[in-house]
Backbone as ProteinMPNN parsed JSONL, in Angstrom:
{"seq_chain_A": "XXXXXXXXXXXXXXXXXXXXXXXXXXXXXXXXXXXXXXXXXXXXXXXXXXXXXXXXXXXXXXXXXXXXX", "coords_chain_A": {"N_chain_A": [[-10.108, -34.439, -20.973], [-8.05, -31.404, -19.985], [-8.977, -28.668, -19.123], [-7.837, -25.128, -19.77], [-7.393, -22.208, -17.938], [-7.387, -18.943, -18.971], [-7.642, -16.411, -17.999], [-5.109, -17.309, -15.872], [-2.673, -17.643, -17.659], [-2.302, -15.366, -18.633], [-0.771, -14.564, -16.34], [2.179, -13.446, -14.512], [3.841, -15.585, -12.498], [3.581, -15.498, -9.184], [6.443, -14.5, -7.003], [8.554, -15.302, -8.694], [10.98, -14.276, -9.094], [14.042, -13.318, -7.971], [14.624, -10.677, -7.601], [13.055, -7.538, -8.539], [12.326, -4.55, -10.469], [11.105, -1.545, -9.737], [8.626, 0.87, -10.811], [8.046, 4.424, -10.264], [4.817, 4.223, -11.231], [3.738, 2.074, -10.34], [3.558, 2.542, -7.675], [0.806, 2.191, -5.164], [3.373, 0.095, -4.036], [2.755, -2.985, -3.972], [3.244, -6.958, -2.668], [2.435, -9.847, -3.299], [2.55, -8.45, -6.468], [0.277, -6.549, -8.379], [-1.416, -8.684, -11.29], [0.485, -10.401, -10.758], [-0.142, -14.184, -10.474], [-2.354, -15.561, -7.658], [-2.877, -17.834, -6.303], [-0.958, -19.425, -4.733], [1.048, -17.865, -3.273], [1.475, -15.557, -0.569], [-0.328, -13.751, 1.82], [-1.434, -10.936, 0.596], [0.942, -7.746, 0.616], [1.398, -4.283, 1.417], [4.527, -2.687, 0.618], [7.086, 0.189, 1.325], [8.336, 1.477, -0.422], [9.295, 3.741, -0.831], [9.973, 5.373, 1.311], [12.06, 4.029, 2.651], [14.33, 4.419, 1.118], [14.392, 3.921, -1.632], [14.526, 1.149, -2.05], [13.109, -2.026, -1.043], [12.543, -4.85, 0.645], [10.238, -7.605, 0.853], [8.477, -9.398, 3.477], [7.201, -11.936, 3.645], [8.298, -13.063, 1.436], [10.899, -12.675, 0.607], [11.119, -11.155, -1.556], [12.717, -8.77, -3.785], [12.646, -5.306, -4.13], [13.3, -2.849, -6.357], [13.228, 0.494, -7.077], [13.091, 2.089, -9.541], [13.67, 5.322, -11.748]], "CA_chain_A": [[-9.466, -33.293, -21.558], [-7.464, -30.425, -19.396], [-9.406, -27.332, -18.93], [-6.868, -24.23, -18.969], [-7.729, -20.692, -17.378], [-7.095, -17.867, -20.202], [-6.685, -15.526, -17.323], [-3.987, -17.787, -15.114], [-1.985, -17.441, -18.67], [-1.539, -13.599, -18.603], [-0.049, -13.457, -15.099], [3.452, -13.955, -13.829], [3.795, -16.538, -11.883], [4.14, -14.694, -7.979], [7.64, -14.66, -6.548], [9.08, -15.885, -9.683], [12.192, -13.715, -9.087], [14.166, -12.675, -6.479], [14.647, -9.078, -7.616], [12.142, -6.646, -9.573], [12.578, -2.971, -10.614], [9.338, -0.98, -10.405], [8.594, 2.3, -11.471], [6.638, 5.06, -9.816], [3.627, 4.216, -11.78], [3.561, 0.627, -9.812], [2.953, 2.729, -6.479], [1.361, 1.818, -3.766], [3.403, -1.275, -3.84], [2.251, -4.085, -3.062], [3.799, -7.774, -2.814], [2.673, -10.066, -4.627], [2.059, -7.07, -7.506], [-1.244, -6.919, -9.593], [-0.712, -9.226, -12.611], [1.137, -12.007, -10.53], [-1.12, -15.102, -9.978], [-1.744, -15.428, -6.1], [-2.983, -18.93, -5.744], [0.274, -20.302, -4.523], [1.529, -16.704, -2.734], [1.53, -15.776, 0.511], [-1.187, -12.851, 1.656], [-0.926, -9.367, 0.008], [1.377, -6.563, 2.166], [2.181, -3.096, 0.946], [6.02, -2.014, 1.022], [7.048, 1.437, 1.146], [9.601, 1.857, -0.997], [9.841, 5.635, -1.006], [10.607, 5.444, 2.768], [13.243, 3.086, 2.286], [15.667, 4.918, -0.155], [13.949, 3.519, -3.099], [14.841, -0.461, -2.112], [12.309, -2.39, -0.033], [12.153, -6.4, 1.016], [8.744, -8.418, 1.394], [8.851, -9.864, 4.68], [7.178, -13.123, 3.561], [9.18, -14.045, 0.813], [12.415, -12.071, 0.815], [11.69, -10.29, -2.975], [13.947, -7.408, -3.571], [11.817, -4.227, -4.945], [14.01, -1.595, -6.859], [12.551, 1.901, -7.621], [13.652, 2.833, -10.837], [12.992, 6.692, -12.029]], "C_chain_A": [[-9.217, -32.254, -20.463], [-8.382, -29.621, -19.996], [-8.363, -26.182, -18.856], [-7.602, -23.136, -18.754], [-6.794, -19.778, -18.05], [-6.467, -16.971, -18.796], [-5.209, -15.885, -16.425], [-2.661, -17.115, -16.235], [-1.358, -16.483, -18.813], [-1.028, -13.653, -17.652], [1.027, -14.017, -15.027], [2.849, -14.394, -12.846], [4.785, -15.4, -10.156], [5.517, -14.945, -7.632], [8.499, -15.557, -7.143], [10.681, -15.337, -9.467], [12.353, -13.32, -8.178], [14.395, -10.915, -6.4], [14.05, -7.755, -8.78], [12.749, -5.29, -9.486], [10.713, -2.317, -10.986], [9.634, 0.13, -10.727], [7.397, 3.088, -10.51], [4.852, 5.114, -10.046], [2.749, 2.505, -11.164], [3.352, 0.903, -8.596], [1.506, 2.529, -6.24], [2.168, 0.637, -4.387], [3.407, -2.505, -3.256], [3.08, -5.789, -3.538], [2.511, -8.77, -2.46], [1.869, -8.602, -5.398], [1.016, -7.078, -8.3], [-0.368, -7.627, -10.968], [0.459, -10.564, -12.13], [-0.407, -13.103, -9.848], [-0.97, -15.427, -8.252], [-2.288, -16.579, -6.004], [-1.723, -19.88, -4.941], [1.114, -18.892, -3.479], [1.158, -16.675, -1.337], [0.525, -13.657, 0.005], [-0.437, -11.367, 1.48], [-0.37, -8.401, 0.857], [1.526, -5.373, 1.263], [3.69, -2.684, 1.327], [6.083, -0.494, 0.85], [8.287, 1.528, 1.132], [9.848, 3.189, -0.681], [10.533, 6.117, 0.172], [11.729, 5.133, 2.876], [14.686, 3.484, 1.176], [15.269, 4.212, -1.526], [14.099, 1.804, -3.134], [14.003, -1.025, -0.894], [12.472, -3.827, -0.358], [11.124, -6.743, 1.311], [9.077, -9.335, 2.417], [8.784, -11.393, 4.673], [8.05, -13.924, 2.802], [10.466, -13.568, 0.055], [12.021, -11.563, -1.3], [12.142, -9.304, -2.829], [13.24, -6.551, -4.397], [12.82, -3.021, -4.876], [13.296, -0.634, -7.372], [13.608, 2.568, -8.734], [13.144, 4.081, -11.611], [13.84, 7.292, -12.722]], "O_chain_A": [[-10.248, -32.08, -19.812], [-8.657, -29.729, -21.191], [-7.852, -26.156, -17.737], [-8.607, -23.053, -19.459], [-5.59, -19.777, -17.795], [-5.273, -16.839, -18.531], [-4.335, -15.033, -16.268], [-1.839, -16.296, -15.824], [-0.153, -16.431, -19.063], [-0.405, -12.596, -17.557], [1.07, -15.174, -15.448], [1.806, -14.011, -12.316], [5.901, -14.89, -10.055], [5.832, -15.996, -8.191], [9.121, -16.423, -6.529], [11.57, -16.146, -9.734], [11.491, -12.925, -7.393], [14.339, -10.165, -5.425], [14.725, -7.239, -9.671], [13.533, -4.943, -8.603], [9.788, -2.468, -11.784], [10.793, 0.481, -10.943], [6.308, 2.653, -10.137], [3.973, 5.701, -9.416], [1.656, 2.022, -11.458], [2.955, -0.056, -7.935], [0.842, 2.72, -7.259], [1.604, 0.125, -5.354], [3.976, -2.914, -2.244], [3.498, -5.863, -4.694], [1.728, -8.54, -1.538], [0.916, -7.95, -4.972], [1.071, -8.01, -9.103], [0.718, -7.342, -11.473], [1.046, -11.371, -12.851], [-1.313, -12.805, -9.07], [0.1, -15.524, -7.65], [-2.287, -16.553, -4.773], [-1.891, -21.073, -4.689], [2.039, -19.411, -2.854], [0.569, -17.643, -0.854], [0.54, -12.878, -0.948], [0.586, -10.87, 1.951], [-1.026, -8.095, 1.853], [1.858, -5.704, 0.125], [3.89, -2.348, 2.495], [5.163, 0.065, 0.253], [9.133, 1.623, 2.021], [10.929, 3.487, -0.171], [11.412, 6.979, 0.192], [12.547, 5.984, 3.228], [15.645, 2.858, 0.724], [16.117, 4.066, -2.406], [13.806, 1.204, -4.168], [14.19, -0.519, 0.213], [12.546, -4.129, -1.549], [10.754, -6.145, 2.321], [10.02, -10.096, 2.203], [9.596, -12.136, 5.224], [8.509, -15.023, 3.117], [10.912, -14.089, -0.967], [12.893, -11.78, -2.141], [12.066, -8.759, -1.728], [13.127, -6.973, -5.548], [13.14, -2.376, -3.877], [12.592, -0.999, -8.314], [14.585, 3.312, -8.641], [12.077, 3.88, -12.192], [13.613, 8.433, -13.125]]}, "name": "protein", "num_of_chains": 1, "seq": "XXXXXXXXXXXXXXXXXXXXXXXXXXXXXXXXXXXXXXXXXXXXXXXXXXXXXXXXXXXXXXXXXXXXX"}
């Protein structure tokens, strides 16, 4: 019998998409974002959107982070 993990279940699946919209309430941000599963991800960076005109790229795996306000 398969075992599943209740918590794997709640998270998005990391770098599921190539382009998110966060919100100020998702600062610092970080790539992959709390709430994506990181077994399969590449190690955690901070972006700095706010620097950036509100649009930042993750270096490892090209996601596109929109600041929406």
């Amino acid at each position: 019998m398969a075992r599943t993990n209740p918590a794997a279940a709640q998270t998005t699946p990391a770098n599921a998409e190539n382009r998110y919209e966060v919100t100020r309430a998702d600062l610092p941000l970080s790539c992959p974002m709390p709430g994506m599963s990181l077994w399969n991800s590449h190690p955690k960076v901070y972006l700095p959107i706010e620097d950036e005109g509100g649009e930042s790229v993750c270096a490892y795996c090209g996601a596109h982070f929109v600041l929406k306000d």
